[in-house]
VOBA-75046 format. One record per residue (C-alpha): x, y, z; residue number from 1; chain; residue in one letter. Coordinates in Angstrom, 2 decimals, decimal comma. Layout:
BEGIN
px py pz resi chain resn
X Y Z NUM A a;
...
END
This chain:
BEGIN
px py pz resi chain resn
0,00 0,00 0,00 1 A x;
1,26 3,32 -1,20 2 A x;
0,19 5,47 1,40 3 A x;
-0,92 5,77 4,49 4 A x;
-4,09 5,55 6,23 5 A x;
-5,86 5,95 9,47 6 A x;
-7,16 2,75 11,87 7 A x;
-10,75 3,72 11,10 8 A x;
-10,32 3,71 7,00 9 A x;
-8,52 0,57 7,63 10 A x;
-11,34 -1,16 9,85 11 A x;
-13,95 -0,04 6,82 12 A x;
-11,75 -1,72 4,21 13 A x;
-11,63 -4,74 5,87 14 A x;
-15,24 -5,13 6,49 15 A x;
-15,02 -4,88 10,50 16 A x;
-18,52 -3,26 11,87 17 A x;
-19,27 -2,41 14,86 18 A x;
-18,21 -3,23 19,26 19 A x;
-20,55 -2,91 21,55 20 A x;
-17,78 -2,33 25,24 21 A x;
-17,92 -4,31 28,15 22 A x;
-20,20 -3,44 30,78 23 A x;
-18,16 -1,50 33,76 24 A x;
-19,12 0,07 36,84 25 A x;
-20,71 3,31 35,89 26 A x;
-19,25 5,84 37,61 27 A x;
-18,76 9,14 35,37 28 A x;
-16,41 12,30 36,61 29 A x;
-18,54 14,74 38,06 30 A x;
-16,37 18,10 36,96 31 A x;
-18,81 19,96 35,44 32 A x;
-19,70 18,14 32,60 33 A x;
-21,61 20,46 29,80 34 A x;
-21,61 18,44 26,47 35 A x;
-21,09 15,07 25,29 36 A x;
-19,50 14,20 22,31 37 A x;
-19,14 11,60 19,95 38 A x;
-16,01 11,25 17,94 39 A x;
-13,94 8,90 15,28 40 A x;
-11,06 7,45 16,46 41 A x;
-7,77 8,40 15,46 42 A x;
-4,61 5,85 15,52 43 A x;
-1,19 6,03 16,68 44 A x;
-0,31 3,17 13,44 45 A x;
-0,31 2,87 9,82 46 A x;
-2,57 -0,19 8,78 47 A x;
-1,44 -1,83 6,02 48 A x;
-3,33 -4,92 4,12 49 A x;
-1,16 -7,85 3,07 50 A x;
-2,27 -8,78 -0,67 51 A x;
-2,27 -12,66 0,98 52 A x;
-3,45 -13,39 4,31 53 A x;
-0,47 -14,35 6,83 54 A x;
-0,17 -17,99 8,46 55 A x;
-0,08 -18,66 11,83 56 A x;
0,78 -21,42 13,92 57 A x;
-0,63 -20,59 17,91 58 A x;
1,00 -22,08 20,41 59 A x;
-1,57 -22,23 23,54 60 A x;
-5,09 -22,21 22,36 61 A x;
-6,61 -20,92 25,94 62 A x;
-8,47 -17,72 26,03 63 A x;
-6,16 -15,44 24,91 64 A x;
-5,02 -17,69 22,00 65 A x;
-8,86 -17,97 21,00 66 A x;
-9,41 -14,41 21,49 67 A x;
-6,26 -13,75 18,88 68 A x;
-7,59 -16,18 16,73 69 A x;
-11,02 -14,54 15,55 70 A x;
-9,03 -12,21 13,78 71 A x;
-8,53 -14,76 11,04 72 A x;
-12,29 -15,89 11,42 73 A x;
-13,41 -12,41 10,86 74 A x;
-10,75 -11,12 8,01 75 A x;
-9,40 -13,81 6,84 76 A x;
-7,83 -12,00 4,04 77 A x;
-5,50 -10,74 6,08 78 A x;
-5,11 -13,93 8,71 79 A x;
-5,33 -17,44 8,21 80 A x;
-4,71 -20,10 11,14 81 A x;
-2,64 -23,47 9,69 82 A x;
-1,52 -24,98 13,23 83 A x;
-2,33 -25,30 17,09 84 A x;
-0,51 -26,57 19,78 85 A x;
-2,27 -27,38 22,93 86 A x;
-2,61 -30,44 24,83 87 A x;
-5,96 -30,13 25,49 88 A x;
-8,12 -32,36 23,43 89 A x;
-11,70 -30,54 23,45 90 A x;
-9,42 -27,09 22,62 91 A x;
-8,09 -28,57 19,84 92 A x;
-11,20 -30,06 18,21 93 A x;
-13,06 -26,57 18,53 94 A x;
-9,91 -25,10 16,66 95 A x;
-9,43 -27,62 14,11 96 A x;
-13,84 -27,06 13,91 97 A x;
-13,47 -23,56 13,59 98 A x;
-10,04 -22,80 11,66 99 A x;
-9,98 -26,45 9,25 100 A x;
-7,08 -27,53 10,47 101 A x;
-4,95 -30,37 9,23 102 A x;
-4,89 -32,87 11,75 103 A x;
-0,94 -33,25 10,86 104 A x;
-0,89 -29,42 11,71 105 A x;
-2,69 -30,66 15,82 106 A x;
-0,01 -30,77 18,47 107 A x;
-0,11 -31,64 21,99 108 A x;
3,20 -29,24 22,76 109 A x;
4,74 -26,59 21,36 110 A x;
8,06 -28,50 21,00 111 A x;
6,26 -31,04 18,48 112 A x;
5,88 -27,67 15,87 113 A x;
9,33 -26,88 15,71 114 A x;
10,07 -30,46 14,94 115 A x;
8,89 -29,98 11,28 116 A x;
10,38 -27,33 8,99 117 A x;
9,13 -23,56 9,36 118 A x;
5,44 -24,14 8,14 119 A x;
3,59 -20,52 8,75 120 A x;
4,98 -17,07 8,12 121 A x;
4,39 -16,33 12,08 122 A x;
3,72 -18,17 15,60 123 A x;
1,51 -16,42 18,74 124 A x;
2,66 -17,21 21,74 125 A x;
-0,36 -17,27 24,38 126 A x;
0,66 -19,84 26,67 127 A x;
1,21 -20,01 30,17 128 A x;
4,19 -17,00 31,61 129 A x;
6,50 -19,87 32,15 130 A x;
6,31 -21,23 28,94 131 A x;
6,74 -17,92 27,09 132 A x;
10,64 -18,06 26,71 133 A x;
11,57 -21,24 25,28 134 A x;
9,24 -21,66 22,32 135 A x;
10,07 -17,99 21,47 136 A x;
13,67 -18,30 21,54 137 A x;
12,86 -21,37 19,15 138 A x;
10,29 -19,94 16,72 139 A x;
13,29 -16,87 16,30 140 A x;
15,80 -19,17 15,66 141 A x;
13,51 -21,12 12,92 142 A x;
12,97 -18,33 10,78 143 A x;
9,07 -17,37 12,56 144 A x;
7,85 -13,94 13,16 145 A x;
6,34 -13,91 17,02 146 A x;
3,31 -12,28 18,44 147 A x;
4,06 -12,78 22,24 148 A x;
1,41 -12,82 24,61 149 A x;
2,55 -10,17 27,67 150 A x;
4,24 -10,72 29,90 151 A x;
7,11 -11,50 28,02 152 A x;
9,06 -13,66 30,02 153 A x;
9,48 -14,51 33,72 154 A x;
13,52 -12,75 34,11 155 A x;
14,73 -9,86 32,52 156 A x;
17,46 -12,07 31,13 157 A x;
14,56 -13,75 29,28 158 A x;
13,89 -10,85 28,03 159 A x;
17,13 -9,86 27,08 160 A x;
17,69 -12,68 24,85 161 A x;
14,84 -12,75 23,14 162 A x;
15,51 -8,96 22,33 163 A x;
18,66 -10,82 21,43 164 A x;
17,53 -13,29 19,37 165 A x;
15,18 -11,28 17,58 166 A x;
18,22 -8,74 16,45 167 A x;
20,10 -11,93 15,74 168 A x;
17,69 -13,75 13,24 169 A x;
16,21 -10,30 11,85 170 A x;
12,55 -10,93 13,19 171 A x;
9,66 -9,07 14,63 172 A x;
8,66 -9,77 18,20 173 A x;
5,48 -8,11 18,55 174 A x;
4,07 -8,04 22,77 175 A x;
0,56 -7,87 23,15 176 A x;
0,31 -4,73 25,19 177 A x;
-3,42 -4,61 23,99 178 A x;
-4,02 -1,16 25,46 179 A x;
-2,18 0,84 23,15 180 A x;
-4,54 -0,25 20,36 181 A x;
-7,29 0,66 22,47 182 A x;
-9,55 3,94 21,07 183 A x;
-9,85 5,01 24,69 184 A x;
-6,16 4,96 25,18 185 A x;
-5,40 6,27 21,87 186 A x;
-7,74 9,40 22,10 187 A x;
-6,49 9,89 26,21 188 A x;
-2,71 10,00 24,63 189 A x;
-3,88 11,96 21,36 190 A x;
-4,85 14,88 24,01 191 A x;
-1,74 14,83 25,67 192 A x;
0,34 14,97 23,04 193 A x;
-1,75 17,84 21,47 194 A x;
-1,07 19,84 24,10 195 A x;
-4,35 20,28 24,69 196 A x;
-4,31 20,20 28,71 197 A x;
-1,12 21,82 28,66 198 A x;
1,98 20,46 30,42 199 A x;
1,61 17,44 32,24 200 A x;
2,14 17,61 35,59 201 A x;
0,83 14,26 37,28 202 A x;
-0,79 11,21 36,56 203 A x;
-3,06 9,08 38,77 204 A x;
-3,76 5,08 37,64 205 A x;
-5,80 2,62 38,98 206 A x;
-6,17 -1,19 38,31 207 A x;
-8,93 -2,34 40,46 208 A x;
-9,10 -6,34 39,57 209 A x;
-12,04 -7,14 41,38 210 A x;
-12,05 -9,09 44,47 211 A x;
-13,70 -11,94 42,74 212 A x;
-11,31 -11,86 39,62 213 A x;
-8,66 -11,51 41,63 214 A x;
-9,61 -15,03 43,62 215 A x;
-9,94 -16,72 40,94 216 A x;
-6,65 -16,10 39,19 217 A x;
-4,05 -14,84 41,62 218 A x;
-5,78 -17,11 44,76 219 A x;
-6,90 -20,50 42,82 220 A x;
-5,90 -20,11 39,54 221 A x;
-3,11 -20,07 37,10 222 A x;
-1,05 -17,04 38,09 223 A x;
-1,78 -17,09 41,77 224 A x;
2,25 -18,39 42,42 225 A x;
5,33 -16,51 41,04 226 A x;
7,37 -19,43 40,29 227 A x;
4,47 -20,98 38,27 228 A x;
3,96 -17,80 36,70 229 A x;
5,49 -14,51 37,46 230 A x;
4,60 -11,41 40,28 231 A x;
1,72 -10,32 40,08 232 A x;
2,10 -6,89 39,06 233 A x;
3,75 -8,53 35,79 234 A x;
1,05 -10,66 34,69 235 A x;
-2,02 -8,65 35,48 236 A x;
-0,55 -4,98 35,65 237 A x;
2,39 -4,99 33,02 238 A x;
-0,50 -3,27 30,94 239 A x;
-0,53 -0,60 33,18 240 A x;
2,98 0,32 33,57 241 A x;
3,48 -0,11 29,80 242 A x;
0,55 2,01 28,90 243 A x;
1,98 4,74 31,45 244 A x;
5,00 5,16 29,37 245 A x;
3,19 4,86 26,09 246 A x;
1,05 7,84 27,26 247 A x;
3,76 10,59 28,52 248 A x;
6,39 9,22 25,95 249 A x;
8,70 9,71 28,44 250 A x;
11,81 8,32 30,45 251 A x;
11,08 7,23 34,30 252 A x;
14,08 8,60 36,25 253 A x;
13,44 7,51 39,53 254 A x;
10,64 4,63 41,03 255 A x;
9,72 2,85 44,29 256 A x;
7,31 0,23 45,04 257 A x;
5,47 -1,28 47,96 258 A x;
2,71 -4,67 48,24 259 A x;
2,18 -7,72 49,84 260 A x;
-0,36 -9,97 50,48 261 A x;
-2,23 -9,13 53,05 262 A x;
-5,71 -11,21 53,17 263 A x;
-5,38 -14,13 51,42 264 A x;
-2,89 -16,40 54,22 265 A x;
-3,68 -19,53 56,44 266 A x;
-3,12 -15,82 59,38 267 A x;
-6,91 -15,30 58,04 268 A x;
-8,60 -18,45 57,51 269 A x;
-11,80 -18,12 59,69 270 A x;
-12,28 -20,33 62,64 271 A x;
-14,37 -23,69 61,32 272 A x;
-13,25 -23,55 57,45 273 A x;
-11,62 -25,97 55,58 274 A x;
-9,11 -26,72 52,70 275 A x;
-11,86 -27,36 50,51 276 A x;
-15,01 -25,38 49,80 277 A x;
-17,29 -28,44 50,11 278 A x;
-15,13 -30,11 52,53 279 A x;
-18,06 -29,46 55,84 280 A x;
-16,55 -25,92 56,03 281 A x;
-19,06 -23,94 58,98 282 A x;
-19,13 -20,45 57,24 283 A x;
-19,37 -21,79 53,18 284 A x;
-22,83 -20,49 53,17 285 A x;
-21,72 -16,96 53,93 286 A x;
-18,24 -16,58 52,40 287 A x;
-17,71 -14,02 49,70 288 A x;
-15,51 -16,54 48,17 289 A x;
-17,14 -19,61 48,29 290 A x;
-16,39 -21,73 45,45 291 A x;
-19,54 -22,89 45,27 292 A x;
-21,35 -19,50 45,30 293 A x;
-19,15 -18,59 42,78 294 A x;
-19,18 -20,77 40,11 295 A x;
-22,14 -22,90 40,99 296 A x;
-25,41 -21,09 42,54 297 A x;
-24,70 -17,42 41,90 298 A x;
-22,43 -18,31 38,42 299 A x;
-20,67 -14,94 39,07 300 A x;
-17,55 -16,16 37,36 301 A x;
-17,42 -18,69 34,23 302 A x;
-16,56 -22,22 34,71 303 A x;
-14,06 -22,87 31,47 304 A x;
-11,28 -23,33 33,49 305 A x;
-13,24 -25,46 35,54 306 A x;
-14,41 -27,98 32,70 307 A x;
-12,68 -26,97 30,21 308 A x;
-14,91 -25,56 27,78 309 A x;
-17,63 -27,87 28,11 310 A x;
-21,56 -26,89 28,33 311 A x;
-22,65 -26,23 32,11 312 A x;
-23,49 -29,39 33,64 313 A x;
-24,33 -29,55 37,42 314 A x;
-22,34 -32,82 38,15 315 A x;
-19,28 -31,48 36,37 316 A x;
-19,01 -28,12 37,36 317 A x;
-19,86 -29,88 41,36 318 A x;
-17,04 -32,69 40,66 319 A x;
-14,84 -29,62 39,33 320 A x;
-15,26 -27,97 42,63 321 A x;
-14,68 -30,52 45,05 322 A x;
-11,53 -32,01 43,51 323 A x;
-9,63 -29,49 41,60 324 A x;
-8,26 -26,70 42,12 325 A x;
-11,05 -23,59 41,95 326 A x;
-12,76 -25,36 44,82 327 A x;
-9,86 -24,37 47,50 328 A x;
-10,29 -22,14 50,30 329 A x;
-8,54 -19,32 49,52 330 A x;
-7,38 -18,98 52,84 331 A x;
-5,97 -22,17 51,85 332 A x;
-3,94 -21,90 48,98 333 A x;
-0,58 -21,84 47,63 334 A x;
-0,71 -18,56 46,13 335 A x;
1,86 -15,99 47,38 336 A x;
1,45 -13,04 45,07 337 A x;
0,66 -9,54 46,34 338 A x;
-3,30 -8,67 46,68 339 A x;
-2,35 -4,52 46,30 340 A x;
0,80 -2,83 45,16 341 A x;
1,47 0,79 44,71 342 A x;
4,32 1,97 42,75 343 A x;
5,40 5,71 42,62 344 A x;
7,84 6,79 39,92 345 A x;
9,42 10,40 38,19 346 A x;
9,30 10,60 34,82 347 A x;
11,47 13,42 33,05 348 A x;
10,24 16,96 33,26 349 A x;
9,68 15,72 37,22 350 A x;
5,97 14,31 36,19 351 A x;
4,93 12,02 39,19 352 A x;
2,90 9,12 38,44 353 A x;
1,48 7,17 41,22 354 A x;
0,05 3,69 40,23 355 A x;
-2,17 1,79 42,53 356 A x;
-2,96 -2,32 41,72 357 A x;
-6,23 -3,43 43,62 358 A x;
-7,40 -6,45 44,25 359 A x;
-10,02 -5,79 47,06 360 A x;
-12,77 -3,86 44,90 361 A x;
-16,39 -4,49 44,02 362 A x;
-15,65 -3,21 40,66 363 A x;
-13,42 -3,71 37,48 364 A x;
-11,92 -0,58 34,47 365 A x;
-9,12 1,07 34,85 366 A x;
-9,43 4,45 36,62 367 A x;
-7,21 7,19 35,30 368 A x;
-6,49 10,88 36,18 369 A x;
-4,08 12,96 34,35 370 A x;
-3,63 16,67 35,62 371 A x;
-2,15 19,33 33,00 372 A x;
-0,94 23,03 33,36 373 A x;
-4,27 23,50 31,27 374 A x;
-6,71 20,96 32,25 375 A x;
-7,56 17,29 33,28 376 A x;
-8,54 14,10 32,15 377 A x;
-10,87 11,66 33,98 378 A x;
-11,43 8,39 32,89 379 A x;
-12,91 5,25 34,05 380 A x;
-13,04 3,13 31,16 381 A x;
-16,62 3,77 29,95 382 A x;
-16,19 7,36 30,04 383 A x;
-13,16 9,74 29,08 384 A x;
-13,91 13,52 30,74 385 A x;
-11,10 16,32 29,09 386 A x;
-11,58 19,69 31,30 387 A x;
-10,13 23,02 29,92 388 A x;
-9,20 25,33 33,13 389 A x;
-9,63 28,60 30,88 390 A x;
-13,26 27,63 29,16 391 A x;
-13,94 26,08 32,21 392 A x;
-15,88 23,08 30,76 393 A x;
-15,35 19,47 29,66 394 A x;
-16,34 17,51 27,29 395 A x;
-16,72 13,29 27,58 396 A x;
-16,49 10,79 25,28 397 A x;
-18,19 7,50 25,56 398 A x;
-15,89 4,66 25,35 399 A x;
-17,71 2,42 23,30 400 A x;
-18,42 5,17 20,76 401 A x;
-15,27 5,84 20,23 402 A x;
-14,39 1,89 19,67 403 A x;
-17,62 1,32 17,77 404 A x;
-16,22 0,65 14,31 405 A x;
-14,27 -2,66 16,11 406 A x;
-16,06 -5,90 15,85 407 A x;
-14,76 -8,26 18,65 408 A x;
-12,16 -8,61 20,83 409 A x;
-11,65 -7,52 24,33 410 A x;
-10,04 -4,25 26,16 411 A x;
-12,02 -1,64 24,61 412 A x;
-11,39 -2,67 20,83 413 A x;
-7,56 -3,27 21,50 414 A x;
-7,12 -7,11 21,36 415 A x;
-8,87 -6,59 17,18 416 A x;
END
């Protein structure tokens, strides 16, 4: 393509229509909002359509690997899915179902791809944190592209030689730090960079996880151990921190950092519970966290981990619970990532940026706050308030209007 054009010309020419956002805790700024507007959304990259859809091989078919995979479901004159690994047997009939995979092209682990020559033009990476280095470091050496699900490796001398490796071999590593792509994030850092709320001065971020999200992945779940995984404020924040930078454009000069985990110990357990849920525990029927609440009477949090993608049955989602993992206590558990972590840092120009990781909070959507020598922005996700001190008035945008032209996909438009 000869020249250059924006994210939204680029959605229309490939046929995408329109995102309806995630539901989030309503809770607009209050600063004196006069008018709402509605607005396109500009980009921070030059789209450019292949004349033949790229191959892809994706190593880790979980939710994230599914999620990446619509893209070539919905374009696929731009995408096209050849090869899976994942050991999991139901995942990789519902990919071989929905992409028409070869069965030759069906692994059980990711070492079994790299055993035949370089098949695809690229590999995503959207497995487990400690299995992100290895099959990267291989894919580079055989010649593949990567798209690398965050975060991108457990040490920062796995990162360093994939940076490495990717130099070495002359390939792209792309990480999927979703958020950039994200219309909300994309207008937020448009405005800042416009100059529009003059000079900034300070920035306020919040990631509340949600008390319930957070037991079920950092208490019961897959990243709820550092070893197994990495720190928490990698795996779930690394977003946060990344999108930060992404905003001021900026170096950060000096940082400090304080968390633990405070609630979720054997210290708390309350008197009469047990290691399991449904093990005759004396307070199950009142516990916030009761695994049984959770994913079987109330169904406030899906079971696919659970079952592994298999239609809600009683029995299974009951066996699930009281012999696997998700039906812990999670007083109980071996999880010893932090529950809340604050990290303050200096960018240049001495902008101070406090950042605040939640997990205690009735509510999900990040909150953010940026002050300026000429104004604010308040966002919370769903809405996105910019103030101008001189007119004295402020004008929001609606999230999902501004990410309406993006079909599927998660974080506000950013995972299309």
């Amino acid at each position: 393509m000869s020249k250059n054009i924006t994210r939204r010309e680029a959605i229309k020419n490939i046929g995408v229509t329109c995102l309806a956002a995630p539901a989030l805790v309503d809770l607009k700024p209050n600063n004196s909002i006069n008018d709402v507007q509605i607005i396109e959304a500009s980009s921070n990259i030059d789209h450019k359509k292949f004349e033949k859809p790229l191959s892809c091989i994706i190593i880790g078919a979980g939710n994230r690997g599914w999620g990446y995979s619509l893209y070539a479901s919905n374009i696929p004159d731009q995408m096209k899915v050849i090869g899976i690994a994942e050991p999991s047997k139901i995942r990789q009939s519902i990919f071989k179902n929905q992409h028409g995979l070869n069965d030759n092209n069906i692994f059980d682990t990711w070492e079994q791809v790299f055993e035949k020559p370089k098949f695809a033009d690229f590999v995503i990476i959207s497995t487990w944190d400690r299995f992100h280095y290895a099959p990267a470091m291989k894919a580079l050496k055989m010649g593949y592209h990567v798209l690398l699900e965050k975060a991108i490796a457990q040490t920062w001398e796995e990162c360093q030689d994939i940076l490495t490796q990717a130099k070495k071999y002359d390939r792209i590593v792309g990480i999927c730090h979703v958020l950039r792509y994200s219309p909300y994030f994309i207008k937020m850092r448009d405005v800042i960079r416009s100059g529009e709320i003059g000079n900034v001065v300070s920035v306020q971020h919040l990631e509340p996880i949600g008390n319930i999200h957070f037991s079920h992945s950092y208490v019961r779940g897959n990243w709820r151990n550092e070893k197994e995984s990495t720190p928490c404020l990698l795996s779930k924040s690394c977003h946060d921190l990344d999108i930060i930078y992404w905003l001021l454009g900026k170096k950060c000069k000096q940082v400090s950092s304080f968390g633990d985990l405070n609630y979720f110990t054997t210290v708390n357990a309350p008197e009469g519970s047990t290691l399991m849920c449904t093990g005759g525990c004396k307070i199950e029927s009142t516990c916030p966290y009761s695994a049984k609440r959770i994913y079987y009477t109330k169904k406030e949090w899906g079971v696919s981990y659970l079952i592994d993608l298999q239609p809600w049955e009683a029995g299974k989602v009951l066996k699930a619970i009281n012999g696997g993992p998700y039906g812990r206590c999670v007083f109980h558990c071996d999880n010893d990532v932090v529950d809340h972590q604050t990290v303050n840092m200096v960018f240049e120009d001495d902008i101070t940026v406090a950042f605040s990781m939640e997990a205690h909070t009735n509510y999900g959507g990040r909150r953010t706050r940026v002050m300026g020598t000429k104004g604010d922005i308040v966002g919370d996700s769903t809405y996105l308030t910019i103030y101008d001190f001189a007119k004295r008035k402020g004008i929001t945008y609606k999230s999902s209007e501004l990410a309406k032209d993006f079909s599927g996909g998660g974080h506000g438009g950013g995972d299309l």
